[in-house]
PyMOL commands that place a pseudoatom at each C-alpha (Angstrom):
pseudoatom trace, name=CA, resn=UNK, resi=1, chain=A, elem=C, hetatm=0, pos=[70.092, -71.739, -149.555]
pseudoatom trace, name=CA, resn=UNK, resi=2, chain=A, elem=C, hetatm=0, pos=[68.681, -70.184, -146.609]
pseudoatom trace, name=CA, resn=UNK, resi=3, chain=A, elem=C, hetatm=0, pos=[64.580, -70.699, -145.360]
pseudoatom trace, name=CA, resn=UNK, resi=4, chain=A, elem=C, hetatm=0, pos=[62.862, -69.697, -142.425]
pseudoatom trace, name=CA, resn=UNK, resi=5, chain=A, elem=C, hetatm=0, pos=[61.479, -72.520, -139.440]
pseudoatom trace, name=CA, resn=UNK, resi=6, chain=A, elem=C, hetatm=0, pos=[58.017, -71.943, -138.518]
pseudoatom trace, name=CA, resn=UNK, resi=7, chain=A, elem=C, hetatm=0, pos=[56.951, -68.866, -135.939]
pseudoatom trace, name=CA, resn=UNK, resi=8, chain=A, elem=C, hetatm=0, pos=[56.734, -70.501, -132.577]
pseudoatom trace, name=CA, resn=UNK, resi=9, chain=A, elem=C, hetatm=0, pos=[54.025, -67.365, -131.908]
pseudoatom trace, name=CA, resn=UNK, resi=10, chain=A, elem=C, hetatm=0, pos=[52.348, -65.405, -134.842]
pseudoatom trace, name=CA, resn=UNK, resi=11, chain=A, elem=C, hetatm=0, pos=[53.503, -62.083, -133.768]
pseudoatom trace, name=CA, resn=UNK, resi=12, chain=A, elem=C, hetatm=0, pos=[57.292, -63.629, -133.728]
pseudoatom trace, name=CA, resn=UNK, resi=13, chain=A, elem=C, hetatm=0, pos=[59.458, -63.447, -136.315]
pseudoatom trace, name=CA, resn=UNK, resi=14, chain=A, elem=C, hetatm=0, pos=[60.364, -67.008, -138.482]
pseudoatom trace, name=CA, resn=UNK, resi=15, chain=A, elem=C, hetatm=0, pos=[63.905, -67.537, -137.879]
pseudoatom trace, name=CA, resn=UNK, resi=16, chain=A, elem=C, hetatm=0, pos=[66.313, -68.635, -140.744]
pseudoatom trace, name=CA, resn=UNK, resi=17, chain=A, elem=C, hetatm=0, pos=[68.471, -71.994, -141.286]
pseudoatom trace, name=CA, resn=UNK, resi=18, chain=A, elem=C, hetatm=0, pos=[70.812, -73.299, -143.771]
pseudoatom trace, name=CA, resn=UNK, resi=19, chain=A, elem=C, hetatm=0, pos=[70.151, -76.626, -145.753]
pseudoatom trace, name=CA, resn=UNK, resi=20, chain=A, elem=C, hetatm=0, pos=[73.599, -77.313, -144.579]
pseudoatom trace, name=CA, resn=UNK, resi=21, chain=A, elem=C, hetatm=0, pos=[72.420, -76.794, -141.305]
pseudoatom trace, name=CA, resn=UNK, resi=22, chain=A, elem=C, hetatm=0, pos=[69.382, -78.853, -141.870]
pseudoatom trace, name=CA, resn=UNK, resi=23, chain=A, elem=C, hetatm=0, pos=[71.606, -81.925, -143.050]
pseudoatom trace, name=CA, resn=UNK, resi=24, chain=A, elem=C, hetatm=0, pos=[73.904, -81.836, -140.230]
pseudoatom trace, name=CA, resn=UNK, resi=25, chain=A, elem=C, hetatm=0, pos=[70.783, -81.571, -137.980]
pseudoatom trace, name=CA, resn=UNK, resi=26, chain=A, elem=C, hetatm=0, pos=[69.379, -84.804, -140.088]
pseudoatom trace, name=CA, resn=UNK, resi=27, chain=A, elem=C, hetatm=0, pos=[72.631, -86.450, -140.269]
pseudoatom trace, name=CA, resn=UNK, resi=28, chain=A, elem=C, hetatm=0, pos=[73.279, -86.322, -136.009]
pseudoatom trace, name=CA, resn=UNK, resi=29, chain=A, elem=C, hetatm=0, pos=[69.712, -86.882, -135.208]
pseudoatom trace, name=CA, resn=UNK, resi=30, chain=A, elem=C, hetatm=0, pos=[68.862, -89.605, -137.753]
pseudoatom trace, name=CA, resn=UNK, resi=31, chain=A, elem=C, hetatm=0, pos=[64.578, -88.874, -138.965]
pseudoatom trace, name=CA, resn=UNK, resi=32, chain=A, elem=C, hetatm=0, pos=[63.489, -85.631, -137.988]
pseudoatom trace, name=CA, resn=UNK, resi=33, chain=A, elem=C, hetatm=0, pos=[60.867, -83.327, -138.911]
pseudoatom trace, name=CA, resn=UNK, resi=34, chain=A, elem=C, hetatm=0, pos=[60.783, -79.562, -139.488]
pseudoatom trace, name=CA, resn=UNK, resi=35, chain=A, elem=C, hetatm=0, pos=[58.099, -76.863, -139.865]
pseudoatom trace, name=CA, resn=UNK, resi=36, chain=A, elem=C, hetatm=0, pos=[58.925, -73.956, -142.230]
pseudoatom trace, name=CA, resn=UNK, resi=37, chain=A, elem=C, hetatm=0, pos=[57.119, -70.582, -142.476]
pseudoatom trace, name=CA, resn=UNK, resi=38, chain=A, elem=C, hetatm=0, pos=[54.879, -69.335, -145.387]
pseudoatom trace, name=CA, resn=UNK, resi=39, chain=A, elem=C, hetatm=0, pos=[56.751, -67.030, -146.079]
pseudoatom trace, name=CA, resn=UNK, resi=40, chain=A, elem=C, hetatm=0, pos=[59.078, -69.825, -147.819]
pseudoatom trace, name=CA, resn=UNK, resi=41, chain=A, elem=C, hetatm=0, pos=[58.509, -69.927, -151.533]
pseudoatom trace, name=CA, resn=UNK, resi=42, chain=A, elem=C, hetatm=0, pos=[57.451, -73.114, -152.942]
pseudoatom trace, name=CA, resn=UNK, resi=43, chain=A, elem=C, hetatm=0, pos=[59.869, -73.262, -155.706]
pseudoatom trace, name=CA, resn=UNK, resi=44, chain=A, elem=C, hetatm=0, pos=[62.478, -72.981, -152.468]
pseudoatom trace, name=CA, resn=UNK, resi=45, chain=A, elem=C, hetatm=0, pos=[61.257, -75.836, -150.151]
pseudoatom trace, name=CA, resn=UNK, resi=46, chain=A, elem=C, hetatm=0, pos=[61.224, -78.477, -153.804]
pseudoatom trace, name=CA, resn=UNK, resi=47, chain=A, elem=C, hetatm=0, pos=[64.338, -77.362, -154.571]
pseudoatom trace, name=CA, resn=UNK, resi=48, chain=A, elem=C, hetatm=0, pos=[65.286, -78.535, -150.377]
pseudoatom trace, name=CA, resn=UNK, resi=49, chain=A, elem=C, hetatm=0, pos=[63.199, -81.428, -151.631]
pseudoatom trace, name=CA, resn=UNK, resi=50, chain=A, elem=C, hetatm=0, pos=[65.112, -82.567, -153.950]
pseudoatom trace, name=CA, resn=UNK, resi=51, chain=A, elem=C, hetatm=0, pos=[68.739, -81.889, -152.665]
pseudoatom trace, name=CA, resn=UNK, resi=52, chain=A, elem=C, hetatm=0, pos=[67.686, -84.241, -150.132]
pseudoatom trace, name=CA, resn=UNK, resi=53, chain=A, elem=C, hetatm=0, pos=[66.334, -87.139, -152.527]
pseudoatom trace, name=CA, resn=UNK, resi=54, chain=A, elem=C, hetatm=0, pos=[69.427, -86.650, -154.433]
pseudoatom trace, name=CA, resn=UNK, resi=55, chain=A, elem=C, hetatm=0, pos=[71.432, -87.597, -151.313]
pseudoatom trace, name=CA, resn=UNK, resi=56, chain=A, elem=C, hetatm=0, pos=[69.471, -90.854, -151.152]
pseudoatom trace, name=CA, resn=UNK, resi=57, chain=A, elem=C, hetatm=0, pos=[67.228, -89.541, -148.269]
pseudoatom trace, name=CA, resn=UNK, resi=58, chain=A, elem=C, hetatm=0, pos=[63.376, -90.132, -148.391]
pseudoatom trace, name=CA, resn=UNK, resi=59, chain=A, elem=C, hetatm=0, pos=[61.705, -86.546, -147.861]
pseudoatom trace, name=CA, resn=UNK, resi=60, chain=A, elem=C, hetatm=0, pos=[57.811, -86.250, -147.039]
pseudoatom trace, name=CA, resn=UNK, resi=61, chain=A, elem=C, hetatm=0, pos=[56.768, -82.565, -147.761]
pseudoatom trace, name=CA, resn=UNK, resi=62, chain=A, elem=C, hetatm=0, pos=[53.224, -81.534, -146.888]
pseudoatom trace, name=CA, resn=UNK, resi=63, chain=A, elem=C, hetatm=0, pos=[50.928, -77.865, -146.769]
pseudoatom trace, name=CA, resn=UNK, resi=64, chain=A, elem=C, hetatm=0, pos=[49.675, -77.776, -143.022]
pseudoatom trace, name=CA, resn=UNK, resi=65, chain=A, elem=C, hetatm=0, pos=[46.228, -76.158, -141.907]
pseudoatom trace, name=CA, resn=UNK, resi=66, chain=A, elem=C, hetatm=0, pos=[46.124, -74.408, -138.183]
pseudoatom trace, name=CA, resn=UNK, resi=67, chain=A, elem=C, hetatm=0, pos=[42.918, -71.818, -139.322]
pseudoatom trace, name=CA, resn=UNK, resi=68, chain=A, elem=C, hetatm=0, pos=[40.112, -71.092, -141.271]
pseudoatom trace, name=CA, resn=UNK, resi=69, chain=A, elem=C, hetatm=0, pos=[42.504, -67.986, -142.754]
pseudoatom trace, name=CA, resn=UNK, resi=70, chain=A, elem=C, hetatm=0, pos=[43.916, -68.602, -146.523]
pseudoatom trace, name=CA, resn=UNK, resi=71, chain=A, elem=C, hetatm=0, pos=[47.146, -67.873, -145.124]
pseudoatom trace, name=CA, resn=UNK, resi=72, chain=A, elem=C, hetatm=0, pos=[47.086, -69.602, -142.224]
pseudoatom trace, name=CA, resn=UNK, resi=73, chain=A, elem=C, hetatm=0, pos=[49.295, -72.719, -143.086]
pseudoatom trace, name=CA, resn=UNK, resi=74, chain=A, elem=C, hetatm=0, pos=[53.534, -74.154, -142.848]
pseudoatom trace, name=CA, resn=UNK, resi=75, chain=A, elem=C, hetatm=0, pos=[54.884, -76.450, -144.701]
pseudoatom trace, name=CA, resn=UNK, resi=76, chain=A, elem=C, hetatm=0, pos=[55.806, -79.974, -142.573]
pseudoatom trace, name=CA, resn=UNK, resi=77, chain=A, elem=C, hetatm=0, pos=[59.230, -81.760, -143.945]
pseudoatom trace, name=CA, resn=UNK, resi=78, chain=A, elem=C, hetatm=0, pos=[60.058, -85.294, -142.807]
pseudoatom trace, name=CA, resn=UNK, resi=79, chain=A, elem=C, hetatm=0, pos=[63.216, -86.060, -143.597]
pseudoatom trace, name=CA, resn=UNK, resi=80, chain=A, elem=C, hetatm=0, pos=[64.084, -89.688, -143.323]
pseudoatom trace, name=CA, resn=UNK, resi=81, chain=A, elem=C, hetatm=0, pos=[67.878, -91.306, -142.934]
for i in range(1, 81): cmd.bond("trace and resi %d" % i, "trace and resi %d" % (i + 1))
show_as sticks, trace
zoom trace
């Protein structure tokens, strides 16, 4: 499965990652928190969710609010070792 971190600017493209990636990040690093674009379906970042709670990792997923704008949110995941 493949979803896209965050734009660092808005006119900037979200770049991808691998939730194999993302648990060999987690698994070097120990706790760490990512921010994924919107344009990440929900159904997507539960299904991340709960790969990770099936590994025995805690996982803290939350909708974050930088503008008025409807569509001006990412999605914050803090995955926990």
């Amino acid at each position: 499965m493949e979803l896209k971190l965050a734009r660092p600017d808005l006119d900037a493209k979200p770049k991808p990652i691998s939730i194999e990636k993302i648990e060999e990040i987690v698994k070097k690093e120990g706790n760490k928190i990512f921010y994924f674009d919107r344009e990440n379906s929900h159904k997507d970042l539960m299904d991340m969710v709960d790969y990770f709670e099936k590994k025995g990792y805690s996982v803290y997923f939350r909708e974050v609010k930088y503008g008025l704008d409807e569509n001006d949110y990412i999605y914050e995941v803090h995955i926990l070792a």
